[in-house]
C-alpha positions as CSV (number, residue, x, y, z in Angstrom):
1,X,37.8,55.5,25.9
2,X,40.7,57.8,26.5
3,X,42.7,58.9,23.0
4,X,46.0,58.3,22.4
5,X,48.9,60.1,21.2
6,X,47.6,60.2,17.9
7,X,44.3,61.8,19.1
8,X,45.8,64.3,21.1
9,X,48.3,65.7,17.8
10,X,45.0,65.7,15.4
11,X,43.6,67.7,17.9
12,X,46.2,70.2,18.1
13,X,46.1,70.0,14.2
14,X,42.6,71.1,13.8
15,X,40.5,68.1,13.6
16,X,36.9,67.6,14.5
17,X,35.0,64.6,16.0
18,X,31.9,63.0,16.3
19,X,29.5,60.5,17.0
20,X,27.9,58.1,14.2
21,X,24.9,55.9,14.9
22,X,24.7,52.6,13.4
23,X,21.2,52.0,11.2
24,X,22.7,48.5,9.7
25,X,24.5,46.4,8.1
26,X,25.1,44.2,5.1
27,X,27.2,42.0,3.6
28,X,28.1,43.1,0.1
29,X,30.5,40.0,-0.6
30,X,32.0,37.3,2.3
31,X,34.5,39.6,2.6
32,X,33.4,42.8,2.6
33,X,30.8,44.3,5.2
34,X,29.2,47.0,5.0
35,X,27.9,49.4,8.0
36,X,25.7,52.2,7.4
37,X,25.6,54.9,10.1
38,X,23.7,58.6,10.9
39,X,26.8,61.1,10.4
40,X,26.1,63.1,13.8
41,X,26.5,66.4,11.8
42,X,29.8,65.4,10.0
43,X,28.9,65.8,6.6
44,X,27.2,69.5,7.5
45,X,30.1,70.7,9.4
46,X,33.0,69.3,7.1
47,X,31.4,69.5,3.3
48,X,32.1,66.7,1.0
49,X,34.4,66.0,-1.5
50,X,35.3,62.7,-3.8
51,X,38.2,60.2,-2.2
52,X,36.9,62.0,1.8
53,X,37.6,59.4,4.3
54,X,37.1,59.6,8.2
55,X,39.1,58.5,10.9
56,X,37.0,55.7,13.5
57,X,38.3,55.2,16.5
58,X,38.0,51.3,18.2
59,X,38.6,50.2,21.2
60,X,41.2,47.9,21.8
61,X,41.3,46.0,25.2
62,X,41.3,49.8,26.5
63,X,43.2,51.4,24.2
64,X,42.5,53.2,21.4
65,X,42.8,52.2,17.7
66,X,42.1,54.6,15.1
67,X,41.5,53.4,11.5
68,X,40.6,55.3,8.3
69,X,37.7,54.3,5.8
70,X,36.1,56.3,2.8
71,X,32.9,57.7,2.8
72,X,30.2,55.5,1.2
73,X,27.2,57.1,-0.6
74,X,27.2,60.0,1.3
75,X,24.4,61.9,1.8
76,X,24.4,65.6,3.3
77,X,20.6,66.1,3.3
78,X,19.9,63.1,5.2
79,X,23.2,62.8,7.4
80,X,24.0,59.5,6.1
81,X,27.1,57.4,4.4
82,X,28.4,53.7,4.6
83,X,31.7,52.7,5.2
84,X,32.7,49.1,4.0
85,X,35.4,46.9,6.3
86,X,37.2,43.9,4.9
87,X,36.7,40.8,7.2
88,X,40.2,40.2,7.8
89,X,40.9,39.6,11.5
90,X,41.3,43.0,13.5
91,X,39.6,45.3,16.1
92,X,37.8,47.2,12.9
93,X,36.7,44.0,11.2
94,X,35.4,42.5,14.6
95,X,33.2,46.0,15.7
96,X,31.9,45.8,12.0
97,X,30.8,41.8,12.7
98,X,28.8,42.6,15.9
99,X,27.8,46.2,15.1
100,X,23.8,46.6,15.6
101,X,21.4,49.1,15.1
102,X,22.3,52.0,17.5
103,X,25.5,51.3,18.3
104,X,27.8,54.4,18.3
105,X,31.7,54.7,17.5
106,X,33.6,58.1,17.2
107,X,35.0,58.9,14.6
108,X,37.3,62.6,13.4
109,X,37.9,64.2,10.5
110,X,41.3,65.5,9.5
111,X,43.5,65.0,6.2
112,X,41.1,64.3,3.6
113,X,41.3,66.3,1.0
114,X,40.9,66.1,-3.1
115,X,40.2,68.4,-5.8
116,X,39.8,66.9,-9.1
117,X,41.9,68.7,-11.8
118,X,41.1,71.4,-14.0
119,X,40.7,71.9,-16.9
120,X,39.6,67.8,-17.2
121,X,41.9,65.5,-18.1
122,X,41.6,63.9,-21.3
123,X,41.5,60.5,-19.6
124,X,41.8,59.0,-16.1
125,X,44.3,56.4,-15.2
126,X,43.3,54.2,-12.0
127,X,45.2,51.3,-10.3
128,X,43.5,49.8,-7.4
129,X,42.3,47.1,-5.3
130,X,38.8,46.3,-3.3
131,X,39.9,48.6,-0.5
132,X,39.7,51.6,-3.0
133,X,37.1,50.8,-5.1
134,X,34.8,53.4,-2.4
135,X,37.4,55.9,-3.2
136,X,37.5,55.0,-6.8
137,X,33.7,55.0,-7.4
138,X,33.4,58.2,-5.4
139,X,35.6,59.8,-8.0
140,X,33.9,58.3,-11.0
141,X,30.6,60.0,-9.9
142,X,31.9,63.6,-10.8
143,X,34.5,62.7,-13.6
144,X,31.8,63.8,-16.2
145,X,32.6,63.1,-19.8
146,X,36.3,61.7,-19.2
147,X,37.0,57.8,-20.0
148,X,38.9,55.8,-17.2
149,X,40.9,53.2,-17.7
150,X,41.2,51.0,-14.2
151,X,43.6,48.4,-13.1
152,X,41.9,46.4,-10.1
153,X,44.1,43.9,-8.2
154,X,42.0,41.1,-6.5
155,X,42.6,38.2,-3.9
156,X,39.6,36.3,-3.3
157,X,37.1,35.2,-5.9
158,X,34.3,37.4,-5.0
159,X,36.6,40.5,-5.5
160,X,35.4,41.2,-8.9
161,X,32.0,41.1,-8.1
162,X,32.2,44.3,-6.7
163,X,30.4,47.7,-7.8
164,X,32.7,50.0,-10.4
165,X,30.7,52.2,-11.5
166,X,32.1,52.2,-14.6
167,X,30.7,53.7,-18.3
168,X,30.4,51.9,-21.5
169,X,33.6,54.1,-22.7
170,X,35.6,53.0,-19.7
171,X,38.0,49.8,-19.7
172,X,38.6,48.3,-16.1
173,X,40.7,44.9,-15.9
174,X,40.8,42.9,-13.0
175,X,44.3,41.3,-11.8
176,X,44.9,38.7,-9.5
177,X,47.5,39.5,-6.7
178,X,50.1,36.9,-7.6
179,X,54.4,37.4,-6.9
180,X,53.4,39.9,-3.9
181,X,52.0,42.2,-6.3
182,X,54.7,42.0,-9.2
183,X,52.0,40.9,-11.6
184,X,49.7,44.5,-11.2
185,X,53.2,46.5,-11.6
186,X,54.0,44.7,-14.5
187,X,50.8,45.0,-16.3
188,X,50.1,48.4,-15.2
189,X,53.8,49.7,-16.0
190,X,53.6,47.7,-19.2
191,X,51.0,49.4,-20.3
192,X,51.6,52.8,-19.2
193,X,54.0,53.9,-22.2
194,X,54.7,57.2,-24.0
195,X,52.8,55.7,-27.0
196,X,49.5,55.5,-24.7
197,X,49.8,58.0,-22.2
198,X,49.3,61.6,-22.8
199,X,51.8,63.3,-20.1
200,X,50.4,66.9,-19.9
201,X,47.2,66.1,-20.2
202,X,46.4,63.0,-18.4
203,X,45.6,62.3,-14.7
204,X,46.5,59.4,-12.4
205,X,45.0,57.8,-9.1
206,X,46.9,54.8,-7.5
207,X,46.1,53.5,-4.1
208,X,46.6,50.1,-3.7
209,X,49.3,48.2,-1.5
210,X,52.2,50.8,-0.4
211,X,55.0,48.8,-2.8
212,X,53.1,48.7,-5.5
213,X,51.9,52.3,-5.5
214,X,55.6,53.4,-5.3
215,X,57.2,51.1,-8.1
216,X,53.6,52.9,-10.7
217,X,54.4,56.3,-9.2
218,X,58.5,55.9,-9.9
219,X,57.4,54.6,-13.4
220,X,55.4,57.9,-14.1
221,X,57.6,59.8,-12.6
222,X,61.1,58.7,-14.1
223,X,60.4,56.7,-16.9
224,X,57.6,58.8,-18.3
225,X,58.3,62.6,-16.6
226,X,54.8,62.9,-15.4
227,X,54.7,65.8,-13.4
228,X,53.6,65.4,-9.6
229,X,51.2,67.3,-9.6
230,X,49.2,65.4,-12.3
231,X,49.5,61.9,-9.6
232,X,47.4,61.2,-6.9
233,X,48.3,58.5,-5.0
234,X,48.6,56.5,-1.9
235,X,49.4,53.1,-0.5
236,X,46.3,51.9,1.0
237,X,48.0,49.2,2.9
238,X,51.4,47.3,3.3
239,X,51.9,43.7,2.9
240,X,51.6,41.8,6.1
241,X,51.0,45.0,8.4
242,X,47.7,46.0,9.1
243,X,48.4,49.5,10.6
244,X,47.4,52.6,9.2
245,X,49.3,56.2,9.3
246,X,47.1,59.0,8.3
247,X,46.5,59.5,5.0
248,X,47.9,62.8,5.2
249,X,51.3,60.6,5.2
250,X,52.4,59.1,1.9
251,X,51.1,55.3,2.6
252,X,48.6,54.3,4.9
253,X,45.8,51.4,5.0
254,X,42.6,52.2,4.6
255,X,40.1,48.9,5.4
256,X,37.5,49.2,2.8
């Protein structure tokens, strides 16, 4: 399958492929699947961090389609991660459908990056969605000591049956999606205030749909003067367009 223009520029920018094999597949809710693979060397040649995600590259009646998902349970010993794909319709979603033991999709690394902030923050504030719960429990894993506080928009019913791997000290709140996202803002901004929000010494992940994560960020950033270097964010997707940039760019989907 011949790259497009896209593969050609993350070339020239450094990146590195591979090869991942599939070893299964399961169905974590009926709308979420997840594929576990062999990593081909990835993990070894390109370390591991919280948040990493990979770049898989589909075929698309010839052409090719490039879509970014974070690393599941990764595993550097044994060469192994998952990646989870939301079973909406799309080149992605059908490959993850029919994929079979031994299959093989490339896939390139280039962008991800994360380093959580030091000294540790006296709490973490997250605002998500399914899509970034991977991300989101990737980053609980190394948090430590520090509470989290999560805002989790959801669609379909099963949603909140999803794994947060969440402490006893941590509060995580489920929203529905309702008024094109309107209801997360408000309850996220809403809650967000200078009486609960310590702005020098707190830390804040948001990746959830791309108008959403702007309308929390310009709260932070205006109404409460958080600096920019204390937000992490990203729109994983955008309402009614299913395309990706790289998440080097300041919104981009991420499937799962």
């Amino acid at each position: 399958m011949k790259r497009n223009w896209e593969g050609v520029v993350l070339k020239v920018m450094g990146a590195k492929d591979f090869t991942l094999k599939v070893t299964g597949r399961e169905e974590i809710t009926p709308d979420f699947l997840r594929v576990h693979v062999r990593d081909g060397g990835l993990l070894k040649a390109s370390g591991l961090h919280p948040t990493m995600w990979i770049r898989l590259w589909f075929d698309d009646c010839g052409k090719a389609h490039q879509r970014a998902y974070t690393l599941v349970d990764a595993d550097p010993v044994a060469g192994t991660f998952s990646m989870d794909f939301a079973m909406h319709s799309g080149v992605a979603a059908d490959w993850a459908r029919t994929a079979q033991a031994g299959d093989t999709i490339d896939a390139t690394v280039q962008g991800s990056s994360f380093s959580f902030p030091q000294p540790a923050p006296r709490r973490i504030w997250v605002v998500g969605d399914p899509a970034s719960i991977p991300a989101i429990n990737s980053l609980l894993d190394v948090r430590g000591e520090v509470p989290v506080t999560a805002w989790l928009e959801y669609q379909h019913d099963a949603d909140p049956s999803l794994e947060v791997r969440a402490s006893d000290s941590d509060v995580v709140t489920w929203i529905p999606r309702k008024r094109d996202g309107a209801a997360l803002v408000e309850e996220v901004c809403g809650s967000l205030t200078s009486g609960s929000v310590a702005v020098a010494e707190d830390f804040f992940w948001i990746a959830c749909e791309a108008s959403s994560t702007r309308a929390i960020v310009k709260h932070l950033r205006k109404v409460l003067g958080v600096d920019k270097h204390r937000i992490d964010a990203l729109g994983y997707w955008r309402a009614q367009v299913l395309t990706r940039a790289s998440s080097g760019s300041p919104f981009c989907l991420q499937e799962g």
